[in-house]
MDAnalysis code that builds the backbone (N, CA, C; Angstrom):
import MDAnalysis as mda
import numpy as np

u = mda.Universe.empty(297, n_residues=99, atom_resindex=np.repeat(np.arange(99), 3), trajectory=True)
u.add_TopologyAttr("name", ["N", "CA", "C"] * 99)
u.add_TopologyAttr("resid", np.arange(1, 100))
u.add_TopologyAttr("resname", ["UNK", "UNK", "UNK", "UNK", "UNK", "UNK", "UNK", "UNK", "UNK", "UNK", "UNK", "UNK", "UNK", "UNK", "UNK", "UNK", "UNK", "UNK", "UNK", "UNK", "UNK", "UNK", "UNK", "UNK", "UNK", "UNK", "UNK", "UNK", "UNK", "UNK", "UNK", "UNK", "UNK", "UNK", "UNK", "UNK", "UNK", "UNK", "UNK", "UNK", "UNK", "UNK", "UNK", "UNK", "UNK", "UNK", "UNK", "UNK", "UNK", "UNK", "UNK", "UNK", "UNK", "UNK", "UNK", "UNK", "UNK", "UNK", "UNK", "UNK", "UNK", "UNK", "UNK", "UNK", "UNK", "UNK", "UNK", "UNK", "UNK", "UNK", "UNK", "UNK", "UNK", "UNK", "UNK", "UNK", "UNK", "UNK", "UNK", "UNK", "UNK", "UNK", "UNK", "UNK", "UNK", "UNK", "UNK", "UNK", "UNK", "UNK", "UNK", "UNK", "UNK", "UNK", "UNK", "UNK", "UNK", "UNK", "UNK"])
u.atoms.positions = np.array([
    [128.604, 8.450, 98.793],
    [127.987, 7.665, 97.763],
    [129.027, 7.037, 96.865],
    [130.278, 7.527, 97.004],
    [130.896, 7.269, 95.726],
    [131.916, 5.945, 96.561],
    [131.941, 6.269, 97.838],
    [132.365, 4.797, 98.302],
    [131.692, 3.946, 98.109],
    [130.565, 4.019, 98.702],
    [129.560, 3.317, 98.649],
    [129.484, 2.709, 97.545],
    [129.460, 2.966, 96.089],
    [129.672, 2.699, 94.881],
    [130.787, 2.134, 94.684],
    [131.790, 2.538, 94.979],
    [133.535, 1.524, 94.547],
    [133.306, 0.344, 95.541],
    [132.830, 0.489, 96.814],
    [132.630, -0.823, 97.633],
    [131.840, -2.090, 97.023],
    [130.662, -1.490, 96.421],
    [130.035, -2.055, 95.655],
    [130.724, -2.866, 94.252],
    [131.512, -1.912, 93.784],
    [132.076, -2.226, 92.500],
    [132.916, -3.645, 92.768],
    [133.700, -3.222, 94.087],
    [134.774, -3.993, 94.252],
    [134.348, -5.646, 94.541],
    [133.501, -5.383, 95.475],
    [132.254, -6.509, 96.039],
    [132.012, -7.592, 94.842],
    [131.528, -6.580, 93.832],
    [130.827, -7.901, 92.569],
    [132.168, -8.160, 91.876],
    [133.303, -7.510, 91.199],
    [134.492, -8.026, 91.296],
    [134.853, -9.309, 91.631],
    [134.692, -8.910, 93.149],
    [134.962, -10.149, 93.354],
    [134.093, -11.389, 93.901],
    [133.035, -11.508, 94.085],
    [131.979, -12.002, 94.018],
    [132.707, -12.878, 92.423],
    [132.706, -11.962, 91.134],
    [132.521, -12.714, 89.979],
    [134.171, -13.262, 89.987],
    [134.811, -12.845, 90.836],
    [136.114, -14.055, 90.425],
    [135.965, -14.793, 91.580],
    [135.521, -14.905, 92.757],
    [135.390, -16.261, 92.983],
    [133.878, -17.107, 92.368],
    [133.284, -16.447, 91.630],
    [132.281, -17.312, 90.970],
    [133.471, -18.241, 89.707],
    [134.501, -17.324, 89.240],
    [135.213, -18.030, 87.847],
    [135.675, -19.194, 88.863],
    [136.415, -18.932, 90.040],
    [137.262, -19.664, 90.637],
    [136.640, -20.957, 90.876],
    [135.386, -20.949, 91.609],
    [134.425, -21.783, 91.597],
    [133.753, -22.534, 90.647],
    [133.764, -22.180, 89.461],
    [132.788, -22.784, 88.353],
    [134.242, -23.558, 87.817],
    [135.180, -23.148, 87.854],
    [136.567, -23.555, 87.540],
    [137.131, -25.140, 88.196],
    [136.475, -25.131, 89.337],
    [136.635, -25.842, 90.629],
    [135.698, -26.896, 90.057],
    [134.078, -26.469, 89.563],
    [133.248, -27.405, 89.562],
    [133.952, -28.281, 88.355],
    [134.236, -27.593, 87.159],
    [134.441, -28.425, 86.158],
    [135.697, -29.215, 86.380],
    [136.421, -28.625, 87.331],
    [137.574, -29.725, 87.537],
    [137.286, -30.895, 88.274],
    [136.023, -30.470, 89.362],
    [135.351, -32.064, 89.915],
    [134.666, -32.680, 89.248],
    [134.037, -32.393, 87.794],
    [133.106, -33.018, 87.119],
    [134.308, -33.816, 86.129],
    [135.654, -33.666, 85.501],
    [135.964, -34.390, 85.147],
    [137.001, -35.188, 85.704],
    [136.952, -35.162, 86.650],
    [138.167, -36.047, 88.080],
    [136.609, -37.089, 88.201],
    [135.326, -37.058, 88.424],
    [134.436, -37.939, 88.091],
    [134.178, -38.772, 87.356],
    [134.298, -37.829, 85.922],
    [134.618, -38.960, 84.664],
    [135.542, -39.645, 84.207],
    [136.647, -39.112, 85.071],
    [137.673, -40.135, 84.714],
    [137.400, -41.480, 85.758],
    [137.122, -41.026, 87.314],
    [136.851, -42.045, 88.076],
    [136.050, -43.104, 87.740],
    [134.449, -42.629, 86.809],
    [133.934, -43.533, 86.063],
    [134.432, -44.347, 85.126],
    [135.238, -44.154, 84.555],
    [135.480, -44.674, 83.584],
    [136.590, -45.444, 84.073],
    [137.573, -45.321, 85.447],
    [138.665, -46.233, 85.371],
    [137.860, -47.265, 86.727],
    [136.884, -47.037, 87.158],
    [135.774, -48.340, 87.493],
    [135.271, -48.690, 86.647],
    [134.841, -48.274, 85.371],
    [134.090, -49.240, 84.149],
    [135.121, -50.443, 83.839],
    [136.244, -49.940, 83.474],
    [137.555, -50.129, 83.585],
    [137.808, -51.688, 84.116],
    [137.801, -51.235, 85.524],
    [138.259, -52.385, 86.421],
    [137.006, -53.684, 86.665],
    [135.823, -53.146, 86.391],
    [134.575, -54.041, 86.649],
    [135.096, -55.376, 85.424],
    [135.068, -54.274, 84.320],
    [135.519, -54.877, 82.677],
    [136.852, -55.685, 82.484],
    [138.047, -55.304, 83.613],
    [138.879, -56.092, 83.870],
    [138.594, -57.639, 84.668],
    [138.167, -57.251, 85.994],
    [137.068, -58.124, 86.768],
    [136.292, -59.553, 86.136],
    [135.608, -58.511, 85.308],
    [134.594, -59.667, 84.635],
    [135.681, -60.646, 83.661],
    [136.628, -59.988, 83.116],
    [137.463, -60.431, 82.193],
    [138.268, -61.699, 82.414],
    [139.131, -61.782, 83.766],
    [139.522, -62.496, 84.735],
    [138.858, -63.704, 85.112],
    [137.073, -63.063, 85.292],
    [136.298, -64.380, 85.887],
    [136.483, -65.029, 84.830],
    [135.587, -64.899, 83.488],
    [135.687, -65.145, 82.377],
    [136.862, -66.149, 81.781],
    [137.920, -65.819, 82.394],
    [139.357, -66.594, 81.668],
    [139.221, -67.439, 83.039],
    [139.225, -67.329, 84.437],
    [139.565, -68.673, 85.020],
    [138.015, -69.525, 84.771],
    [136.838, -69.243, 84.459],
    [135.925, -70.171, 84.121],
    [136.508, -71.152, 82.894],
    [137.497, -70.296, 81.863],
    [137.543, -71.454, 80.669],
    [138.622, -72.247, 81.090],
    [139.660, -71.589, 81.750],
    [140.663, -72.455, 82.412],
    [139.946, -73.762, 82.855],
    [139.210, -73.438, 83.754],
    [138.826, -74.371, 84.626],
    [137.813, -75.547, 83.741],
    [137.563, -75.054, 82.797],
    [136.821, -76.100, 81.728],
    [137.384, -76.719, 81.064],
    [138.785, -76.054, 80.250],
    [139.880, -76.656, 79.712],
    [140.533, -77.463, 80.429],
    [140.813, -77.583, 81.757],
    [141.456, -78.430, 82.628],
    [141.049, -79.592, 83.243],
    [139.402, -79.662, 83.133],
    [138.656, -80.624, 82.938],
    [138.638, -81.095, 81.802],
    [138.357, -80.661, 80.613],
    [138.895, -81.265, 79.234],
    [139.858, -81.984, 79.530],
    [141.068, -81.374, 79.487],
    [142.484, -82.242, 79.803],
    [142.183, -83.213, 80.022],
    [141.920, -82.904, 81.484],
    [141.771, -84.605, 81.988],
    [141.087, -85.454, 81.434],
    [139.459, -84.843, 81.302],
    [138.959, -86.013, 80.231],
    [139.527, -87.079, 79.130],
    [140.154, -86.152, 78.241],
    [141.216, -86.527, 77.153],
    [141.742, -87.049, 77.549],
    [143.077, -86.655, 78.453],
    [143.863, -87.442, 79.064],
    [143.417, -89.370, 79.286],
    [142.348, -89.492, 80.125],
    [141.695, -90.250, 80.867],
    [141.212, -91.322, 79.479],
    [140.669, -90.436, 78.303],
    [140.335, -91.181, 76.829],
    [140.941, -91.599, 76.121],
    [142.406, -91.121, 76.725],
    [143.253, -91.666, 75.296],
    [144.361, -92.822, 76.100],
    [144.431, -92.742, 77.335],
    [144.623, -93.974, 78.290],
    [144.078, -94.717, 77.767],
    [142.347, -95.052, 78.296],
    [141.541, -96.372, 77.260],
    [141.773, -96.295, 75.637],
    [142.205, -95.358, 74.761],
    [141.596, -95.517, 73.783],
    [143.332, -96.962, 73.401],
    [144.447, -96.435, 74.330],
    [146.061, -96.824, 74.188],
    [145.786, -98.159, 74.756],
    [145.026, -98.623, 75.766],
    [144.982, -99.578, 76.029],
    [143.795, -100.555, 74.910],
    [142.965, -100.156, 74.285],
    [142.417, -100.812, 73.509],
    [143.123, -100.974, 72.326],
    [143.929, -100.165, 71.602],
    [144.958, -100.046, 71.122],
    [146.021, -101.397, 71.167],
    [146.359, -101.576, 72.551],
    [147.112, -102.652, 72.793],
    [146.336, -103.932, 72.595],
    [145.322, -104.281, 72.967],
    [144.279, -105.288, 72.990],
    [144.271, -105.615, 71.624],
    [143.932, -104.514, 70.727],
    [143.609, -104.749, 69.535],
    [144.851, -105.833, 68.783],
    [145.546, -104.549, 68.791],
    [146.889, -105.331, 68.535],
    [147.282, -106.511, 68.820],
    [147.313, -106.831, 70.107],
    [147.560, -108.123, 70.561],
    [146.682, -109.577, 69.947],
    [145.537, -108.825, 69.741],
    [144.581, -109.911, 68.906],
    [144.858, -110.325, 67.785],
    [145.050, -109.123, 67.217],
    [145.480, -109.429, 65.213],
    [146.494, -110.167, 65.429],
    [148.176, -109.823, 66.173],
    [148.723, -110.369, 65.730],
    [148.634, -112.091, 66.422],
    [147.528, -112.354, 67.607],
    [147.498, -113.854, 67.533],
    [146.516, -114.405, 66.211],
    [145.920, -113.696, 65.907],
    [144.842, -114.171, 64.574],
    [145.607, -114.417, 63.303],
    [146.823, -112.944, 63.254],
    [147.899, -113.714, 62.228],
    [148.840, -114.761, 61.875],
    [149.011, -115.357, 63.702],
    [149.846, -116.350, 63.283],
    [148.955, -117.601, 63.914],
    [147.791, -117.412, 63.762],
    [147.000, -118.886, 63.523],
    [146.803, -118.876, 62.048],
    [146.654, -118.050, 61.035],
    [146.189, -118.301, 60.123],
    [147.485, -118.447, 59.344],
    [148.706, -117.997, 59.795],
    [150.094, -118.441, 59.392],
    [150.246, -119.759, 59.587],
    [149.783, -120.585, 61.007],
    [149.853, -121.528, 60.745],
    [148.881, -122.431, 60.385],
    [148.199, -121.935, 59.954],
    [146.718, -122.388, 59.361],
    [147.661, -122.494, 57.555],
    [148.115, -121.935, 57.063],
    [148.920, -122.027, 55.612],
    [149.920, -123.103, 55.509],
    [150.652, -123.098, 56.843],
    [152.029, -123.981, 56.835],
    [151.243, -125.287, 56.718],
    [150.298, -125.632, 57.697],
    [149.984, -126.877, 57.372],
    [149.663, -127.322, 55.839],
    [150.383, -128.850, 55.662],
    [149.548, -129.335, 54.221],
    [148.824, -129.913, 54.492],
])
């Protein structure tokens, strides 16, 4: 009986250290999880971040050009303009000289 009893003893022993070993185990897979979650929240949030910046790129670079393309006409009206006044100034220059 009294083996029977230390066998026993020894049994739940260890029964309860591989239960520590195990519950030890679980919590080390439960936060190797949360970190995994979180460095995919991570990367989705990087991801989205990326799309996000080449969408404005790609809007800004159409801007550009727009601009670009506006201030061509706005340089060439610019010139036009110019070119007008100063024939309007020297008709009316010589619009003075005459007596």
């Amino acid at each position: 009986m009294l083996k029977f009893s230390l066998v026993l003893v020894m049994f739940t022993m260890t029964s309860l250290a591989q239960a520590k070993d195990v519950s030890a185990l679980q919590v080390g897979v439960e936060y190797a999880r949360e970190n995994q979650e979180k460095a995919e929240a991570a990367y989705k949030d990087s991801l989205q971040r990326v799309s996000d910046s080449e969408t404005r790129l790609a809007d800004a670079q159409k801007n550009l050009t727009d601009d670009r393309q506006k201030a061509e006409v706005a340089k060439k009206n610019l010139e036009e303009s110019k070119a007008k006044y100063e024939k309007a100034q020297q008709v009316l220059d010589q619009a003075w000289k005459q007596p």
